[in-house]
Each structure stands twice: as structure tokens, then as C-alpha cells.
N, C-alpha and C positions, 0 to 999 in steps of 0.2 A: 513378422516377428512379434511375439506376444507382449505385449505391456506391464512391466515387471515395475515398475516407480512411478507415482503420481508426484509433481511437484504445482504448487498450489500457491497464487497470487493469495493476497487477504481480500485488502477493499475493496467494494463490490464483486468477488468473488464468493467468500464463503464468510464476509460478513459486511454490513452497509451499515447508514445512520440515515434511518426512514424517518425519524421524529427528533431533530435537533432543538435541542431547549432557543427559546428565544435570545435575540443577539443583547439585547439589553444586561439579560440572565449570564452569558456570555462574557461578556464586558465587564459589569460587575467581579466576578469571580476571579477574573484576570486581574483585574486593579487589583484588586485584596490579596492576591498571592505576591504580585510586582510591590505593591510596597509592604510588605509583610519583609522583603529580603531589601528592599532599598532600607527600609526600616533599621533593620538588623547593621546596616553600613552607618548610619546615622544623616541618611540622606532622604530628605520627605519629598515625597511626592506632590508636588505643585507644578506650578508653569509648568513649561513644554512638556514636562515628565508626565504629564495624566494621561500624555496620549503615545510614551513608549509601547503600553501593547499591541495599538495598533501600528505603528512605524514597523515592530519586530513584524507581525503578520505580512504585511507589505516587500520588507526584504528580502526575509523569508519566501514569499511566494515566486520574486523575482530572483531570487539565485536559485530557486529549484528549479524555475520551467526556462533558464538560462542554460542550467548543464546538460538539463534533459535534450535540448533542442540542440547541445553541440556535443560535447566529448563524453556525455556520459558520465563523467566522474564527479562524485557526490561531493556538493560545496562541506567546508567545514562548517558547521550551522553554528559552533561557538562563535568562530571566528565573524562570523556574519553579525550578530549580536551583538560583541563585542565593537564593529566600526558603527552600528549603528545608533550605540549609547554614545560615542564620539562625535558622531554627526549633533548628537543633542546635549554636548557638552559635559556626557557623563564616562569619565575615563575607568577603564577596567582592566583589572591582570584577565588573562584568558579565564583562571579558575573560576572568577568570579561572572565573566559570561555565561561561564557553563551553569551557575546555580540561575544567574537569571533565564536562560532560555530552557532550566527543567521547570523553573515558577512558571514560565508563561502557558507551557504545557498542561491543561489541564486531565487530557488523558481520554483515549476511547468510551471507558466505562461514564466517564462525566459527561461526553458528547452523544450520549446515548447509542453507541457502538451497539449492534445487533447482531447476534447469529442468523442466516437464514435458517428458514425452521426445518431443511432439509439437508444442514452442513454436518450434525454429528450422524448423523442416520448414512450417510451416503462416505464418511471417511471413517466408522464402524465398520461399513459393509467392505470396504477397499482391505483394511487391515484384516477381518475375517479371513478374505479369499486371499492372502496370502501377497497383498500388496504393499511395497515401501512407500511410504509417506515424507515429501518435506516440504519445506514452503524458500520459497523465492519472490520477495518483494520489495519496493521502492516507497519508502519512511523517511520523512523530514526528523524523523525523531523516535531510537532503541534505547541501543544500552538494558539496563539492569531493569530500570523501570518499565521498560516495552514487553521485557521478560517473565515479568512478575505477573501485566496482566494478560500474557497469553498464557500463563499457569492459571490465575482466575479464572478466566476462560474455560479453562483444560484440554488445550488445546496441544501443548507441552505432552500430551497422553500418544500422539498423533504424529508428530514430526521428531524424525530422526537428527535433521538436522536441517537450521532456519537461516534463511543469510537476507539479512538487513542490508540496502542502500547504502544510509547514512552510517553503517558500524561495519562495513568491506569496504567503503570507496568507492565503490561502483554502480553506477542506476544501470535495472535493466535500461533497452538492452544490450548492453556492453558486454562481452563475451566472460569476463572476468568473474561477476558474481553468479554464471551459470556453473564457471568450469570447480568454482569452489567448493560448490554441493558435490558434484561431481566427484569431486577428492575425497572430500568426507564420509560421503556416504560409500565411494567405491562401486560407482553406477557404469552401466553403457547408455551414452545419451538416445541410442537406436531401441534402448528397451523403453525407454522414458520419454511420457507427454507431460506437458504442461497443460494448464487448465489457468485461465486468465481474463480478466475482461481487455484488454489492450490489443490491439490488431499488431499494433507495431514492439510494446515492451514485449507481451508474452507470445504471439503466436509468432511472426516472423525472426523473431531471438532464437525462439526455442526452434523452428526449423531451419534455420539458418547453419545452428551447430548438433542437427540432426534428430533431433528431439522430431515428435509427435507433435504440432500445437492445436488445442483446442478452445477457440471463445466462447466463452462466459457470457454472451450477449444481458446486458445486466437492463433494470428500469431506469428509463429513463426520468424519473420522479427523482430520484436519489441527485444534489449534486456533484461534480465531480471534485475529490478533495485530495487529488496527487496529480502533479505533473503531465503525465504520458496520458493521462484521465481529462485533459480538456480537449475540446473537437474531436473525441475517437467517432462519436455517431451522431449526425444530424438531430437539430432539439425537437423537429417536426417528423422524426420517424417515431409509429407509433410502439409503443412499449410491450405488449404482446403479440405474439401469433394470433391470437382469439382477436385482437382486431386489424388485422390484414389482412384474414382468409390464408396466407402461406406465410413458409418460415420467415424471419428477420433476415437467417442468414444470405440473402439476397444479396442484402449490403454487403457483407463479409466480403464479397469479391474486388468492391472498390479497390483503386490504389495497387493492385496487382500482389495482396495479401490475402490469400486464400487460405482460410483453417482447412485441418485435416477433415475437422467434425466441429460443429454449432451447437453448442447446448444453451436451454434457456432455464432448467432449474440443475441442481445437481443432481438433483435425484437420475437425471437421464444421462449422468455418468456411466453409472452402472449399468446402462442397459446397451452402452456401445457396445459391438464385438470384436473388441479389443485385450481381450483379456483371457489368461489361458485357461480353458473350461475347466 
């Protein structure tokens, strides 16, 4: 059966952060957004509070690779935020969590977010030949502001329809944020692969509830900055085909998760024979 939907992980699939600004640089910017809004409360940033943004980072990384490793279901990141300004003697209505964990945020574009340089060329070519487009991904952080900049992007040109983690409840690979595009878009999951760097969120999810799945075998230079993204591939396999002499996908069998197909740029999307002539 012909492949009539692509559905498309983001981070290190069809975009990475090859060059992240220094942590210093980092750190900075974060202070300055956190008390720009502690500010705004009439609360300064001193003692313990200098090092709220690191605490949020912290919590944050532990409630995500917490849910990821049991139920799936996407913590509330306000709500996280908010026990953790508690923890540091800083009480919040929820609303006010939410403004400080959008300050803490300072966004793809800031963290030097990149397109691969073969991601519009190769989901160009999909929509030419008469293919649907959506994305399915696991984000500590949507909403309006996630939306805005995958319109910068223009990426919004592309996806029919997007389902966020943290804005459905659901981390891949939980069946729930699959079967939602699913509705939306009005798919058969037997015409539709998934395309991912995850062995377990995207390729065993997506064949699981009958999808096609295909890894994204990604650089290992890049590193990993979501959940299902720590330990997928050994830090000592090396990063291309050009130096192993054969494909990566080797490894791909580990673990008894076998892709359908291994790609290692998108471009070699296009060239499966998966797609109806």
C-alpha cells in the first residue's frame, strides 16, 4: 500500500541546534527575562532566587524524562513551576507560573534552532507529489508562542495538522497523540509513515498502531534535548555511514525495534519506493 501522509518528528529530525550560544550567554538572558517578571510582582531577584532558572531547568528535565519513562502523559509544566518557586519560598497563583515558565523559555530561534539544509527541499518535494504533511512531537513547551515560531519558520506552509506533547497530554509514544492527527487529518494509519529520530517515541509507536516507521538516524555531535532523546544511540557510534564503511542502521535492530527503512539525510526520503509513482 502506497504512502499517502508523512507525519514528521521536529528535533533532530527536520531541525537541530548545531551551534548553541554559550551557557554563560544562556544564563544571562534567562536572569534578565525571570526578573524582568519577578520584577513586574515587586519581587527582586536575590538570594536563592538567582538561581530559579536553573532549579526550573532541573525540574523540568525531571518531570519530563519521569513521564516519558512511565505513563506517557505529559506533566503540567505550569504546575511544575509553580511547586518549584514553592520549594524556594516563592508562592504563585498557577497564572503566574505560566508567565514565569513562558520567561524562562527563551525559544528555538534564541537557542540557535536550525533547519537541516535539506528539510524544505525534501517536504516541497512530498507536497508536490501529492503528499500530506503533519508533524507529531514531544515539547516541554507550545502553545501560541511554539506556533508563532513555526510560522517564522514557515513551516505552518507544510503541516496540515501539528500535535504537541505538552498542548494534548500526551508524549509520544502513547497511542493518544498519534490517533489525534489521525482524526484531524482523517488518515489511514496503513497509508502513513512516520519519519523520527526515536527508535521507541517514533518508530515502534508509529508501527505499533500500524503506521510505516522510519529513523532519522540523527548526528551524534547534536545533544540530545527531549526526553525519549537520551540513550536512543551509543555516544561512541560514529556519526556517519562515510565512517563505518556501512549503514548505521545496524544498530536500528537493537532492542528488537526494527525501522521499516533508515534514512540518514531527508533528502533520501524521497528516494524510498514508498510512494505512489
Amino acid at each position: 500500500m502506497a504512502i499517502k501522509t508523512v507525519l514528521f518528528d521536529l528535533g533532530d529530525t527536520l531541525w537541530h541546534f548545531p551551534e548553541m550560544p554559550p551557557a554563560m550567554e544562556i544564563r544571562t538572558q534567562t536572569m534578565r527575562r525571570i526578573g524582568g517578571v519577578l520584577g513586574a510582582w515587586g519581587v527582586p531577584l536575590e538570594g536563592d532566587l538567582r538561581f530559579l532558572g536553573r532549579e526550573i531547568r532541573l525540574g523540568v528535565e525531571r518531570a519530563d524524562r519521569a513521564a516519558y519513562e512511565s505513563t506517557c502523559i505529559s506533566p503540567d509544566f505550569n504546575a511544575v513551576v509553580k511547586e518549584i518557586a514553592g520549594s524556594m519560598g516563592l508562592q504563585l497563583s498557577y497564572e503566574q507560573a505560566s508567565q514565569l515558565w513562558d520567561a524562562w523559555n527563551l525559544g528555538g530561534l534564541t537557542l540557535g534552532r536550525t533547519m537541516y539544509p535539506d528539510a524544505f527541499e525534501t517536504l516541497g518535494w512530498l507536497r508536490d507529489h501529492g503528499v500530506r504533511i503533519g508533524c507529531v512531537t514531544n515539547r516541554v513547551f507550545g502553545g501560541p508562542r511554539f506556533t508563532d515560531e513555526l510560522r517564522e519558520l514557515g513551516l505552518d506552509r507544510y503541516f496540515e495538522a501539528t500535535a504537541v506533547s505538552c498542548d494534548m497530554g500526551y508524549m509520544k509514544p502513547h497511542p493518544k497523540i498519534f490517533e489525534h492527527v489521525f482524526a484531524e487529518m482523517g488518515i489511514d494509519p496503513r497509508e502513513t509513515a512516520m519519519v523520527g529520530d526515536s527508535l521507541r517515541a517514533d518508530v515502534q509507536a508509529s508501527q505499533s498502531l500500524g503506521m510505516m516507521g522510519i529513523w532519522r538516524c540523527k548526528e551524534q555531535k547534536d545533544p540530545p534535548h527531549e526526553a525519549e532523546q537520551v540513550g536512543e544511540v551509543p555516544a561512541d557510534l560514529p556519526a556517519t555511514r562515510a565512517q563505518t564503511g556501512r549503514a548505521l542502521g545496524d544498530y536500528a535492530h537493537a532492542g528488537d525495534v526494527v525501522p521499516d527503512h533508515t534514512i540518514y539525510t531527508l533528502r533520501e526520503l524521497t528516494e524510498l519506493p514508498i510512494f505512489a509513482p
